[in-house]
C-alpha positions in Angstrom: 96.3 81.5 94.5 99.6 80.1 93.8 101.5 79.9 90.8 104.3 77.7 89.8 106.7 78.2 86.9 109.2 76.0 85.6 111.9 78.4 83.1 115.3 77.1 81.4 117.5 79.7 80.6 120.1 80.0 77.3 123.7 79.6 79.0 125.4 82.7 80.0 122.0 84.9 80.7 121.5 83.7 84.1 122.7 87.0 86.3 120.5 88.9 83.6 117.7 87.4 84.1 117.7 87.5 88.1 118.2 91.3 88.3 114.9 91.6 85.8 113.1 88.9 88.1 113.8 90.3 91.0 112.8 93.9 89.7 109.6 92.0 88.4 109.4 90.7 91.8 109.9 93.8 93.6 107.2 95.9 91.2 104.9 93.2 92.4 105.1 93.8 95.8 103.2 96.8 95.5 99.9 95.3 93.6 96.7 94.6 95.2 96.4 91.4 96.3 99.7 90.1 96.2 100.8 88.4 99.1 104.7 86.8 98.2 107.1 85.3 95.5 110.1 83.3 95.4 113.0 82.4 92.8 114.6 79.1 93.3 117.4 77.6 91.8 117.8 73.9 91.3 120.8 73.0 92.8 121.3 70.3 90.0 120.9 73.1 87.2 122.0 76.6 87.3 119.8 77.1 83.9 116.5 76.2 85.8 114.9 78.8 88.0 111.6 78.2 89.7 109.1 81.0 90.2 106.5 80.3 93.3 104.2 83.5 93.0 101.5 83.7 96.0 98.4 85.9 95.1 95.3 86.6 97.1 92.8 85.6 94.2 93.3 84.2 90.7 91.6 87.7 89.6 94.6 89.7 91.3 97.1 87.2 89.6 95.4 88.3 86.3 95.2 91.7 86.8 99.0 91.9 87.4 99.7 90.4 84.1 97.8 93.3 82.6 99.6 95.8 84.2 102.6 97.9 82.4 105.5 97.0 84.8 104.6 93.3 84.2 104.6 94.1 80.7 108.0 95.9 80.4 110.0 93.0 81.8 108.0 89.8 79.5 109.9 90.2 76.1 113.7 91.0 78.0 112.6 88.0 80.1 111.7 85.5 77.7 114.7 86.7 74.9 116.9 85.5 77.7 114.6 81.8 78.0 115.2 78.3 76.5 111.9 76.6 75.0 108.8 77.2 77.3 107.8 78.2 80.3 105.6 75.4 82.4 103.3 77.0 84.3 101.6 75.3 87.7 98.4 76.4 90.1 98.8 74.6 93.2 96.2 72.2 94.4 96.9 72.2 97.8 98.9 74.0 100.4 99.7 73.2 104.0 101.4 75.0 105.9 102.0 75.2 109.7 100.1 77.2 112.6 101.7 81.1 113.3 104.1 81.3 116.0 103.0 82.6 118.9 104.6 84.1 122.2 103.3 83.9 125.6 101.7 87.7 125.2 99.8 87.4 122.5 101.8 88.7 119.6 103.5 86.7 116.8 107.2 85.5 117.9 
């Protein structure tokens, strides 16, 4: 299960709102069933960021968004937001095969 979401930021909360994200990101890292996240930044708009969340199941996404570390960060996070957040499941994702060496294990 992947997640997309598309935030605009007011002007001027930008470095703000990266340290909570990445503390969000960080206190996600040790929930069941996640698997990775990312935080991009258009390089056309430094108020856009671009959260790419990667869960196991849809249930684990869900779960996290119950949980109290989740919680903390949602109203510091969105005070620092312009308008509303678009959120995105992805339909499809390809990616390539695992590198692998000549003995076996993962290069």
């Amino acid at each position: 299960m992947t997640i997309v979401t598309y935030v605009s930021l007011k002007p001027g909360n930008e470095p703000e709102w990266d340290a909570a994200m990445r503390k969000r990101l960080e206190a996600a890292r040790t929930q069941t069933g996640w698997i990775g996240g990312q935080i991009l930044i258009p390089l056309d708009d430094a108020n856009r960021r671009i959260l790419v969340g990667t869960w196991e199941t849809r249930a684990h996404w869900e779960a996290w968004h119950q949980d109290p570390e989740f919680s903390a960060t949602r109203e510091r996070l969105e005070g620092l937001e312009s308008g509303r957040s678009e959120w995105y499941e992805v339909l499809v994702d390809v990616r390539g095969p695992a590198a692998r060496s000549t003995s076996g294990r993962a290069a």
